[in-house]
PDB file of N, CA, C and O in Angstrom:
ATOM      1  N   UNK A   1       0.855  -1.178   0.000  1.00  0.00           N
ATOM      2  CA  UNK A   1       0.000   0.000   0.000  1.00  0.00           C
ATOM      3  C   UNK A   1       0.899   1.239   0.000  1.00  0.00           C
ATOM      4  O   UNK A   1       1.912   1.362   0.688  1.00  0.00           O
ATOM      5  N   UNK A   2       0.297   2.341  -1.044  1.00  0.00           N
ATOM      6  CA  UNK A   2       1.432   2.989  -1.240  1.00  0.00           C
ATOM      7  C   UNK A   2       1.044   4.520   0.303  1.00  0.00           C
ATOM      8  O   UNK A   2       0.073   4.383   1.047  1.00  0.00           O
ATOM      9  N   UNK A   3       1.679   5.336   0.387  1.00  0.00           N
ATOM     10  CA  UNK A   3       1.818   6.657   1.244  1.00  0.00           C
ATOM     11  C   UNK A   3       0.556   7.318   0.975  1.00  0.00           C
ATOM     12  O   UNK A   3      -0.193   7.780   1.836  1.00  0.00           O
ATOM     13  N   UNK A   4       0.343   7.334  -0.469  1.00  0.00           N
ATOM     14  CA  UNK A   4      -0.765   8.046  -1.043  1.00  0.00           C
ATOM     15  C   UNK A   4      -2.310   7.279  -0.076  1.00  0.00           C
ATOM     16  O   UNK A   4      -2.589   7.652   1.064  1.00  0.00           O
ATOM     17  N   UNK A   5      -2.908   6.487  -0.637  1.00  0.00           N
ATOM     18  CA  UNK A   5      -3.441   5.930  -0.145  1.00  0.00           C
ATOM     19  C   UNK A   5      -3.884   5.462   0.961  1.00  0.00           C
ATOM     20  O   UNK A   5      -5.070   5.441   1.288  1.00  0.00           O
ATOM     21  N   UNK A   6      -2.406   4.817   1.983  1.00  0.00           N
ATOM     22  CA  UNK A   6      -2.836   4.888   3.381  1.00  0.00           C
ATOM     23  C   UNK A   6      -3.619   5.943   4.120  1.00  0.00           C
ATOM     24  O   UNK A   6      -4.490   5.847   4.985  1.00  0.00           O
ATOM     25  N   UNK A   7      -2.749   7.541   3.206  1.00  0.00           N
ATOM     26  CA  UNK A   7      -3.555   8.607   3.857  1.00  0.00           C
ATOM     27  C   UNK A   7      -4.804   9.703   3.549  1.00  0.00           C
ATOM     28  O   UNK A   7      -5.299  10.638   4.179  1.00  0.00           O
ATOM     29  N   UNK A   8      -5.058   9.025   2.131  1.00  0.00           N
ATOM     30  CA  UNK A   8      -6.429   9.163   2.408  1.00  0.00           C
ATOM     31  C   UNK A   8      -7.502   8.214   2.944  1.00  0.00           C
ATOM     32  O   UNK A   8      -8.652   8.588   3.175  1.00  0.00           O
ATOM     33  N   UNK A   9      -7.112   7.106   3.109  1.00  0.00           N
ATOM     34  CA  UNK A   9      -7.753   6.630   4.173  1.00  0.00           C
ATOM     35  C   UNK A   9      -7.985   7.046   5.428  1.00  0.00           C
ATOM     36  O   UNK A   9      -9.133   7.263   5.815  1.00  0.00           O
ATOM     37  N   UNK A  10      -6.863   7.213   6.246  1.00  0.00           N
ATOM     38  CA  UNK A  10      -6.543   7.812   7.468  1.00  0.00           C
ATOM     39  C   UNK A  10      -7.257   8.979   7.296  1.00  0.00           C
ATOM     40  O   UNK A  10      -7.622   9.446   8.375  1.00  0.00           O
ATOM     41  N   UNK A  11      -7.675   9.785   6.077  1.00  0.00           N
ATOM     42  CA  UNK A  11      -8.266  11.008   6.319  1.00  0.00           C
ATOM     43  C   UNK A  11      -9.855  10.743   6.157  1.00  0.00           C
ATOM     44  O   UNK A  11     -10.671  11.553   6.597  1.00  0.00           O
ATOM     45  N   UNK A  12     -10.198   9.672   5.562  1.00  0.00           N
ATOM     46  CA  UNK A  12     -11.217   8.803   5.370  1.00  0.00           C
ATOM     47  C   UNK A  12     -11.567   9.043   7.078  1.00  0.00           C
ATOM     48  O   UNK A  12     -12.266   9.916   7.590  1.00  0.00           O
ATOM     49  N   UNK A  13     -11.027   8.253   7.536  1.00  0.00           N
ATOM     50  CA  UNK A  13     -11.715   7.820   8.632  1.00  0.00           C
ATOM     51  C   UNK A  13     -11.528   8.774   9.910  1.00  0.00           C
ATOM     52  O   UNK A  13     -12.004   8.546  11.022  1.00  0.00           O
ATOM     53  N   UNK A  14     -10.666  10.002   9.513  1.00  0.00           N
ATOM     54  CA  UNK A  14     -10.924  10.902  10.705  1.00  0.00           C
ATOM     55  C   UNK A  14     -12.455  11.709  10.197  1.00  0.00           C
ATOM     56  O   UNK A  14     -13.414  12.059  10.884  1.00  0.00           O
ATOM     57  N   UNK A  15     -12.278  11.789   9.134  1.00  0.00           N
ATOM     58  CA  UNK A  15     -14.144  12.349   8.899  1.00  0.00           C
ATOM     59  C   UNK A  15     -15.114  11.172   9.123  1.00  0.00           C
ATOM     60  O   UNK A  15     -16.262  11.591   9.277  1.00  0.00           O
ATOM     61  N   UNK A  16     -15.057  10.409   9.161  1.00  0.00           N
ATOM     62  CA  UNK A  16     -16.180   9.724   9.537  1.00  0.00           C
ATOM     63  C   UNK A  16     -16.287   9.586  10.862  1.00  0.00           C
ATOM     64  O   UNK A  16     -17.401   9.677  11.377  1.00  0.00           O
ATOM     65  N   UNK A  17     -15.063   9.325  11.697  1.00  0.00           N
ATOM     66  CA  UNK A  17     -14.713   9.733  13.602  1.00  0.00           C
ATOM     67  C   UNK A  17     -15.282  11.219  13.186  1.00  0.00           C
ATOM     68  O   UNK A  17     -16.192  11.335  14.006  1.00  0.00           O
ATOM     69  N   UNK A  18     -15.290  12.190  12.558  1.00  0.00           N
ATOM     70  CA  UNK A  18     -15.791  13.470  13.115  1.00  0.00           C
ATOM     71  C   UNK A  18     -17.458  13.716  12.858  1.00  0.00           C
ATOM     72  O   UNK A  18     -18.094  14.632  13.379  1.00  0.00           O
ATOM     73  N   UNK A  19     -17.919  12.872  12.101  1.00  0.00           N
ATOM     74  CA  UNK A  19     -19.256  12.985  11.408  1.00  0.00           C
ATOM     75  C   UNK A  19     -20.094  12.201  12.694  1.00  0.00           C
ATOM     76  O   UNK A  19     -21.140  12.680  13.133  1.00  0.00           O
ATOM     77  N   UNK A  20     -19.377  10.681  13.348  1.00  0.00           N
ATOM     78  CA  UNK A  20     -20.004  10.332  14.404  1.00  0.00           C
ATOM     79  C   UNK A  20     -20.667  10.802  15.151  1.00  0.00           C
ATOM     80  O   UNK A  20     -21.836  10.723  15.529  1.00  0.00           O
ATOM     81  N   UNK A  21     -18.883  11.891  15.577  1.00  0.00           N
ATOM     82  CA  UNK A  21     -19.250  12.490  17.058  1.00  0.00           C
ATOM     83  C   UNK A  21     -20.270  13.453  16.835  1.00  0.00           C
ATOM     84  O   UNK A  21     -21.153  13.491  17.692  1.00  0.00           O
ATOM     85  N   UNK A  22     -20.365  14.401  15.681  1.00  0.00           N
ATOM     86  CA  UNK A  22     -21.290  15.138  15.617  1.00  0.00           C
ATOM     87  C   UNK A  22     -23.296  14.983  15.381  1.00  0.00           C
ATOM     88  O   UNK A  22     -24.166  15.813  15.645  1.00  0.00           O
ATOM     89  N   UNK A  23     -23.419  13.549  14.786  1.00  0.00           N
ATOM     90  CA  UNK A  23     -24.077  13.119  14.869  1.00  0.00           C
ATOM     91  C   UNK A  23     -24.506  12.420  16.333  1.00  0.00           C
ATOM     92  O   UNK A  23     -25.718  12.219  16.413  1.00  0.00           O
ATOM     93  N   UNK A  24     -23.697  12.001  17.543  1.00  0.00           N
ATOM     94  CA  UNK A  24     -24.157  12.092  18.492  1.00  0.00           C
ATOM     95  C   UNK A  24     -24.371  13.286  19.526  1.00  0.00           C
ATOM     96  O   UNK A  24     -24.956  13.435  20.599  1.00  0.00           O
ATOM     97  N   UNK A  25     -23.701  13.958  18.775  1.00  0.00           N
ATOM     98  CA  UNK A  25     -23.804  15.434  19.914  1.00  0.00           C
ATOM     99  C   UNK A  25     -25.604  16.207  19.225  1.00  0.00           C
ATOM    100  O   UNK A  25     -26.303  17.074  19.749  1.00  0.00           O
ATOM    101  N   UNK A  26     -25.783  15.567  18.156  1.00  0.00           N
ATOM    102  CA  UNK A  26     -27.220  16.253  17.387  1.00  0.00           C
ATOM    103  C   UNK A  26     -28.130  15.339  18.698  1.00  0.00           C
ATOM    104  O   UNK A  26     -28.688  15.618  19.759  1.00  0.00           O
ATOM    105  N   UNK A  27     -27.822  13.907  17.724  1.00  0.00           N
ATOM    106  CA  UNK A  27     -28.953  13.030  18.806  1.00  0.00           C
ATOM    107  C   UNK A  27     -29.009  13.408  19.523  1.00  0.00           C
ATOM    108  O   UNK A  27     -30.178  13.731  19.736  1.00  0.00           O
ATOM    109  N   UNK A  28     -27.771  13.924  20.968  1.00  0.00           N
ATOM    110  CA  UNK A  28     -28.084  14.247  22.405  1.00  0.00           C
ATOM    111  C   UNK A  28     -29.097  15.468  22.532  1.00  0.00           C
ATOM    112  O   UNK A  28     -30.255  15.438  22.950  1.00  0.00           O
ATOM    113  N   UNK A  29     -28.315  16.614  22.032  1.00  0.00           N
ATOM    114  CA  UNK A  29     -29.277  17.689  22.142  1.00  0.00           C
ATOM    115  C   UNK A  29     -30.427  18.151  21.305  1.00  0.00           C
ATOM    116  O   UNK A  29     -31.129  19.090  21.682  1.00  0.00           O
ATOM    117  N   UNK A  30     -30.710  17.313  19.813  1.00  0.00           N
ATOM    118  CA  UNK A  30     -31.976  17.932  19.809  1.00  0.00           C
ATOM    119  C   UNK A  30     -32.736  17.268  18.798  1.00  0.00           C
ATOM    120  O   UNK A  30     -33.258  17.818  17.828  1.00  0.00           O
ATOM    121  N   UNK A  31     -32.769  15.947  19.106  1.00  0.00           N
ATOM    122  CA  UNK A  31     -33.808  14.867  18.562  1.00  0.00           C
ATOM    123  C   UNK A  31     -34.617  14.322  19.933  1.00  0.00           C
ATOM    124  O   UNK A  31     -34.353  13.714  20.970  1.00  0.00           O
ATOM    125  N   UNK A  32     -35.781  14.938  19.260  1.00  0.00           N
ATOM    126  CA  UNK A  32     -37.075  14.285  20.073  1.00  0.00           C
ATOM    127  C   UNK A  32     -36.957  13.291  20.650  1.00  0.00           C
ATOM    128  O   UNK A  32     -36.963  13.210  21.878  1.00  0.00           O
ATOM    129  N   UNK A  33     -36.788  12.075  19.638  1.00  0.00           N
ATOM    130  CA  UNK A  33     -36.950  10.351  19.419  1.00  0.00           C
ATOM    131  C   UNK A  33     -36.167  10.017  20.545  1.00  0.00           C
ATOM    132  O   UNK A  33     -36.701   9.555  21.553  1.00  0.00           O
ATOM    133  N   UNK A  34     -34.808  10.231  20.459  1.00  0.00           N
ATOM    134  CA  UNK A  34     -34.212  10.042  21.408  1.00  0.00           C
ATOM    135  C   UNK A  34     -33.856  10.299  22.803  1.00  0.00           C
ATOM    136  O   UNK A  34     -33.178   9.553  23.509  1.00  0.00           O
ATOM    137  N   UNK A  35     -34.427  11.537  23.172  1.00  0.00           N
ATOM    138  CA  UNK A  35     -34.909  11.825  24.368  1.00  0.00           C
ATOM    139  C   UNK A  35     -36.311  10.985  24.766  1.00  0.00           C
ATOM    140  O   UNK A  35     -36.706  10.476  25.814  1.00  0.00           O
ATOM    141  N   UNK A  36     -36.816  11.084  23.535  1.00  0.00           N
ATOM    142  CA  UNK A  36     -38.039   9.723  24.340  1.00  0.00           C
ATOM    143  C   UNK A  36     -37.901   8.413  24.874  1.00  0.00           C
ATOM    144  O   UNK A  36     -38.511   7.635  25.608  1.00  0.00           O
ATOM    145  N   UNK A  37     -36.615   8.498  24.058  1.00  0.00           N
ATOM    146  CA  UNK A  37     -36.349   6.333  24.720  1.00  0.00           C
ATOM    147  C   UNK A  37     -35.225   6.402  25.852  1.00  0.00           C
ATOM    148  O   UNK A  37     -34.412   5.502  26.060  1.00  0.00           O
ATOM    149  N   UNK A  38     -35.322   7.915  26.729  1.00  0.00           N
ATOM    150  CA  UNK A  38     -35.112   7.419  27.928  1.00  0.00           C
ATOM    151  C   UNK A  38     -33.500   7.324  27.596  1.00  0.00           C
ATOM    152  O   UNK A  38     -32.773   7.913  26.796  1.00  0.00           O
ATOM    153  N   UNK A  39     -33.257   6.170  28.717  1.00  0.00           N
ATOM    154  CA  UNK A  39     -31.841   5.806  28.926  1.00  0.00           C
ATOM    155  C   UNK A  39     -31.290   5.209  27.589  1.00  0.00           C
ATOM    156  O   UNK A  39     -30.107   5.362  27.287  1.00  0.00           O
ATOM    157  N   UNK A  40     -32.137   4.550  26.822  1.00  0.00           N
ATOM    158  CA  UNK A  40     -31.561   3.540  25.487  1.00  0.00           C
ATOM    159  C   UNK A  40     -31.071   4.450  24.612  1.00  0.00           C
ATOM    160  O   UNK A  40     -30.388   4.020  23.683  1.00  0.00           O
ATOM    161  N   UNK A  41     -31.376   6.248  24.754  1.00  0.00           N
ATOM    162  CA  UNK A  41     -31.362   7.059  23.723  1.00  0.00           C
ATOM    163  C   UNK A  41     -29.965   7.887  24.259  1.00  0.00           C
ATOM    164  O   UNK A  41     -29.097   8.462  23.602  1.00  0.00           O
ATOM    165  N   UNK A  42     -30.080   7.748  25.372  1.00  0.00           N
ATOM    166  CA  UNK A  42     -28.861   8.270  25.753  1.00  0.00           C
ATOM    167  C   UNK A  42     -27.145   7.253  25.491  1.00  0.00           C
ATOM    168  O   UNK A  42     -26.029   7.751  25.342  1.00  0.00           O
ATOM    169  N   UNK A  43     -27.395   6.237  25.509  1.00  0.00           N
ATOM    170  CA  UNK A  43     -26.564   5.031  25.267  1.00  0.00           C
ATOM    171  C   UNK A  43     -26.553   5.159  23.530  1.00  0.00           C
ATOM    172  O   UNK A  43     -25.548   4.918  22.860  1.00  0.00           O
ATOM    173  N   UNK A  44     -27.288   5.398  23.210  1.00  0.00           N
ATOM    174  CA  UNK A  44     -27.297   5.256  21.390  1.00  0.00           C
ATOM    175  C   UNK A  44     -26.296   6.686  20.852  1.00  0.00           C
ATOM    176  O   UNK A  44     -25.412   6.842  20.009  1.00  0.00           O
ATOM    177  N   UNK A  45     -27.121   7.730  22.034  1.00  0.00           N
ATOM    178  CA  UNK A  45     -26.156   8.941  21.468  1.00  0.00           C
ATOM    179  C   UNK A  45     -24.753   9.186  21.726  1.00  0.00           C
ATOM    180  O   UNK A  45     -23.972   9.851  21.045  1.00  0.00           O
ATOM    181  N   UNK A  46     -24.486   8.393  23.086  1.00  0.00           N
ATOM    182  CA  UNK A  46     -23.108   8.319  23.500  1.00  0.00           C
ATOM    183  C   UNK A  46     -22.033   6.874  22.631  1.00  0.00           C
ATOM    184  O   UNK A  46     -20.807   6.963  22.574  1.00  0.00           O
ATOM    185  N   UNK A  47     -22.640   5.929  22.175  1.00  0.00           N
ATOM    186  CA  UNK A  47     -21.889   5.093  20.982  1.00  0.00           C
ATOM    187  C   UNK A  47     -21.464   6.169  20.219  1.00  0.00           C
ATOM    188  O   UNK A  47     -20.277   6.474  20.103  1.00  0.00           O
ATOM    189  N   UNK A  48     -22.452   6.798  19.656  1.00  0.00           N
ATOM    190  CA  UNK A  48     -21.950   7.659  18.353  1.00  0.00           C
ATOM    191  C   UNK A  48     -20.870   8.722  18.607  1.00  0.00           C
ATOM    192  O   UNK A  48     -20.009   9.141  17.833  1.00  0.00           O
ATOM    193  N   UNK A  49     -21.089   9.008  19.701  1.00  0.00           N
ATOM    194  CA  UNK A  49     -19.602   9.983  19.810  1.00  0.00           C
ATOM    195  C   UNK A  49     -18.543   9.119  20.535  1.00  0.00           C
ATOM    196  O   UNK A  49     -17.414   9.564  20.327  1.00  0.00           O
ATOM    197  N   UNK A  50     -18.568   7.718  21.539  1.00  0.00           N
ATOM    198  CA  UNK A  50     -17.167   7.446  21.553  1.00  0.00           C
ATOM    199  C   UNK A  50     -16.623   6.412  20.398  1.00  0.00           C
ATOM    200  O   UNK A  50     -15.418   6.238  20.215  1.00  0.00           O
ATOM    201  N   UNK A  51     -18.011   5.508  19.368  1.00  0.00           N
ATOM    202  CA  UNK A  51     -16.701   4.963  18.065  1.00  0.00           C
ATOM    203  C   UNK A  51     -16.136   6.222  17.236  1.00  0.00           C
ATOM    204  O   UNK A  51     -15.000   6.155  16.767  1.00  0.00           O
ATOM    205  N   UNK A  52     -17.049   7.544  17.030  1.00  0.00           N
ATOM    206  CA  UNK A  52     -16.116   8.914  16.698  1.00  0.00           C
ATOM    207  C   UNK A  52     -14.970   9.343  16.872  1.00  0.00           C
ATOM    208  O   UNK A  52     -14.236   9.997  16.131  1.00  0.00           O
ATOM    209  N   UNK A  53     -14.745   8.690  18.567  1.00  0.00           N
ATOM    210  CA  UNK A  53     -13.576   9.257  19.485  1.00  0.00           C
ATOM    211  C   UNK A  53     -12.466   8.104  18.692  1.00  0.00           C
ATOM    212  O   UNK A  53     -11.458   8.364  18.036  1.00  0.00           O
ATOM    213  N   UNK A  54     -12.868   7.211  18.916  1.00  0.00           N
ATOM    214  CA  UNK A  54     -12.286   5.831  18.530  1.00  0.00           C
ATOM    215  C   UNK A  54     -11.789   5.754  17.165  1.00  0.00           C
ATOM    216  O   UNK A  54     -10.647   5.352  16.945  1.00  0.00           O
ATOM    217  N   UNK A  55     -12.583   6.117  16.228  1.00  0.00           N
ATOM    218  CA  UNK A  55     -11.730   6.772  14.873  1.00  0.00           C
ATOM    219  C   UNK A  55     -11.257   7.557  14.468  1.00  0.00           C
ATOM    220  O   UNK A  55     -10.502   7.261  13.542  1.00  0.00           O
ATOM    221  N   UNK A  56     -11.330   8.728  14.762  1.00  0.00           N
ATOM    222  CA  UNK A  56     -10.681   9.969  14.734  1.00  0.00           C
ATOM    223  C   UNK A  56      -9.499  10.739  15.438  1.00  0.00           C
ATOM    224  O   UNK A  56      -8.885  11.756  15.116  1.00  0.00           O
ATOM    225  N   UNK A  57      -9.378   9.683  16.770  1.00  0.00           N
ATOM    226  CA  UNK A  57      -8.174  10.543  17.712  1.00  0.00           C
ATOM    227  C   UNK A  57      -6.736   9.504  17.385  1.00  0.00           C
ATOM    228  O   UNK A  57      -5.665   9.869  16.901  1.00  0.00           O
ATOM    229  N   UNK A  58      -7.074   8.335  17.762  1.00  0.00           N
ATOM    230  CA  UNK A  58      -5.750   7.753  17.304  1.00  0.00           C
ATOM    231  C   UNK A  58      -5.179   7.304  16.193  1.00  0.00           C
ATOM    232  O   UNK A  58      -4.144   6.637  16.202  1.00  0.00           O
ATOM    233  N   UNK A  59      -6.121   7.800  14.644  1.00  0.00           N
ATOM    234  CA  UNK A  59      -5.658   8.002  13.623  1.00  0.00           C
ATOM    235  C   UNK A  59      -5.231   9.525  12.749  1.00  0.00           C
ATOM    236  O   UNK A  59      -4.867   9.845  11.617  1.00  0.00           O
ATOM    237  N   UNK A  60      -5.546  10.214  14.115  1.00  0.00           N
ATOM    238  CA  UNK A  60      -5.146  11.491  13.297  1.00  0.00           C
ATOM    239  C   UNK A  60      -3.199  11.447  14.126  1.00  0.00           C
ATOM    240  O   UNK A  60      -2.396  12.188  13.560  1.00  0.00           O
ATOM    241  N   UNK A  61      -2.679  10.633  15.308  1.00  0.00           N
ATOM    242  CA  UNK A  61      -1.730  10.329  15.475  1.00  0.00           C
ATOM    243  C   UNK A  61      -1.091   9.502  14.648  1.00  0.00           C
ATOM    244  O   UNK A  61       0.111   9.619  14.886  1.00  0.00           O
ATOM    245  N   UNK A  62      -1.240   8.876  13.965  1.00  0.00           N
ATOM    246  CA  UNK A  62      -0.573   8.035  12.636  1.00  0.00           C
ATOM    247  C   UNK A  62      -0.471   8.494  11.769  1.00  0.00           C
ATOM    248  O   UNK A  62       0.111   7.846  10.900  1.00  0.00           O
ATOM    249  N   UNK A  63      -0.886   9.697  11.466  1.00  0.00           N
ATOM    250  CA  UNK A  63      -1.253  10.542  10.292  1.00  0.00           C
ATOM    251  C   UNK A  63       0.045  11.358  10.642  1.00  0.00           C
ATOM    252  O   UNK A  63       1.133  11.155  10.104  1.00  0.00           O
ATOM    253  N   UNK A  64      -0.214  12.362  11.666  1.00  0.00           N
ATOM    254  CA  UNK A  64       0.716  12.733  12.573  1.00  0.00           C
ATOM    255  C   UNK A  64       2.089  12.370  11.866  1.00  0.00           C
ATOM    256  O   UNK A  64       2.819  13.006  11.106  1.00  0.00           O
ATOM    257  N   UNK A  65       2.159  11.007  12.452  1.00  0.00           N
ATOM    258  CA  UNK A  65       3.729  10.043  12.573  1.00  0.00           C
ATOM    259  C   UNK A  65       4.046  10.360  10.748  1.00  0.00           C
ATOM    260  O   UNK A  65       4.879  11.141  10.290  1.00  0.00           O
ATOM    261  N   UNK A  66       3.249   9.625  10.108  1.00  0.00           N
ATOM    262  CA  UNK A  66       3.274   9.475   8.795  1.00  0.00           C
ATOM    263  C   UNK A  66       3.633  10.515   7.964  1.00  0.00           C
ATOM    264  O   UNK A  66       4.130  10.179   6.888  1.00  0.00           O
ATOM    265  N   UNK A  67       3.508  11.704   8.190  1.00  0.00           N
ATOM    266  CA  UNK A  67       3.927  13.082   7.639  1.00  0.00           C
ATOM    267  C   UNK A  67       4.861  13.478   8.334  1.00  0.00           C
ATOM    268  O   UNK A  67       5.670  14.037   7.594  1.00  0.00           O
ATOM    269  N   UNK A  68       5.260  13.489   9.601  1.00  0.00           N
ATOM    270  CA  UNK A  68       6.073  13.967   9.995  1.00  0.00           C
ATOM    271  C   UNK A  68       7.458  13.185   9.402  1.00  0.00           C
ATOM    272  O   UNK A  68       8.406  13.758   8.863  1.00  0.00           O
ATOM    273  N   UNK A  69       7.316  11.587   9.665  1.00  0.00           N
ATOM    274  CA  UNK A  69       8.645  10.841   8.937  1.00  0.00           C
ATOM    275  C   UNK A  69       8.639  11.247   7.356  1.00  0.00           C
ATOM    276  O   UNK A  69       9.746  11.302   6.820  1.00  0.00           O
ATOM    277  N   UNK A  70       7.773  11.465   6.759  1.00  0.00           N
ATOM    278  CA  UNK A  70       7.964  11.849   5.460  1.00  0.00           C
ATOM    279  C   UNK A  70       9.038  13.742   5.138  1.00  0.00           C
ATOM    280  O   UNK A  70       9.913  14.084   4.343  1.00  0.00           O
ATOM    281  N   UNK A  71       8.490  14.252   5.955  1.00  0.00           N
ATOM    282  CA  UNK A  71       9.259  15.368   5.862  1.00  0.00           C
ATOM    283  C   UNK A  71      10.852  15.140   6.135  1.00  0.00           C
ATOM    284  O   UNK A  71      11.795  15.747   5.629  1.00  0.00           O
ATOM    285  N   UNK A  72      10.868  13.888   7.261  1.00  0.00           N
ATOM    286  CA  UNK A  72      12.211  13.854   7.238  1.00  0.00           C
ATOM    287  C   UNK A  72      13.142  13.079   6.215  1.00  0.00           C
ATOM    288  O   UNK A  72      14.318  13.394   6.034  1.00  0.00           O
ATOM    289  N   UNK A  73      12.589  12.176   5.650  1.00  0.00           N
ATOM    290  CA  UNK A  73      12.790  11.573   4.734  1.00  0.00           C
ATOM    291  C   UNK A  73      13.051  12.571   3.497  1.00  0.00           C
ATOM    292  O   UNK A  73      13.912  12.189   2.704  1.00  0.00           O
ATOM    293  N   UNK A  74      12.440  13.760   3.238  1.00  0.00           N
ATOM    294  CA  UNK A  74      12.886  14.677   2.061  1.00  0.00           C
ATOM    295  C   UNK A  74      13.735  15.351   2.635  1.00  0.00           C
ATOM    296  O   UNK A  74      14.742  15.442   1.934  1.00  0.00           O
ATOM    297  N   UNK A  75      13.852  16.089   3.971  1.00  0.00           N
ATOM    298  CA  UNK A  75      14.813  16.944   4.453  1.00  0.00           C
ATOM    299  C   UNK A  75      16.612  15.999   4.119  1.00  0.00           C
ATOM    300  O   UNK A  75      17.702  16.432   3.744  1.00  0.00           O
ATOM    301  N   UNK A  76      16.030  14.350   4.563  1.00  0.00           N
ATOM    302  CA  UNK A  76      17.488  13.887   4.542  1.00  0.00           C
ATOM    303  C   UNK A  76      18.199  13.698   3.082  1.00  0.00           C
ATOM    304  O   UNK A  76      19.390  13.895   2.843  1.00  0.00           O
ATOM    305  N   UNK A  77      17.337  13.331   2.290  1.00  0.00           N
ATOM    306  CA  UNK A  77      17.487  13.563   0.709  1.00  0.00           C
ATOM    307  C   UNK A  77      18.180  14.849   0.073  1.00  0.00           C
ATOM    308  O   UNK A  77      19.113  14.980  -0.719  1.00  0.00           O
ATOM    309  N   UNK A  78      17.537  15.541   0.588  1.00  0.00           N
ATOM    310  CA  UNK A  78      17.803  17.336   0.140  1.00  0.00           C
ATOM    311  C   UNK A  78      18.734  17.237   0.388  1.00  0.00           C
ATOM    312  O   UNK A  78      19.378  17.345  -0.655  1.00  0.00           O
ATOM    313  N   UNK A  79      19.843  16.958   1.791  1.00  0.00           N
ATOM    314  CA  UNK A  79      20.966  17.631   2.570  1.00  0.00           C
ATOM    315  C   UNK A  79      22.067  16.479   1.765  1.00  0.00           C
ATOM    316  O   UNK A  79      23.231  16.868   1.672  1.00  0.00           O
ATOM    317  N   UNK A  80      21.720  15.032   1.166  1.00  0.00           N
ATOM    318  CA  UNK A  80      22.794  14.275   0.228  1.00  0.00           C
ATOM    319  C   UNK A  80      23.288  15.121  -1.181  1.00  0.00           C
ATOM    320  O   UNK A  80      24.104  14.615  -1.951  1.00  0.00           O
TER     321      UNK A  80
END
């Protein structure tokens, strides 16, 4: 798998970790439905923001890693 690719994936899936969380922060505060079902609605809205958390925080650290070694990888090139 080439550099290209891994990271649009990785960018893939920090928007979809960010689309989660925001979709549970809607459910929480301002869908009816889910304030009606009580505790089950509160558990439904809180999944959606921690698999969010769960895709989005420790792949935007690999992403992180992944660009950062790449810069060094051209910096060390440049200086041969």
């Amino acid at each position: 798998m080439t550099d290209a690719k891994l990271i649009r994936i990785l960018k893939t899936c920090i928007v979809i970790g960010l689309c989660l969380i925001l979709l549970g922060i809607y459910l929480h505060n301002f869908n009816a439905t889910i304030e009606a079902m009580g505790v089950k609605g509160i558990i439904i809205s809180a999944m959606c923001v921690a698999f969010g958390m769960a895709l989005s925080l420790p792949t935007k650290m690999y992403l992180t890693f992944i660009l950062v070694k790449r810069e060094s990888d051209k910096t060390n090139h440049a200086d041969k």
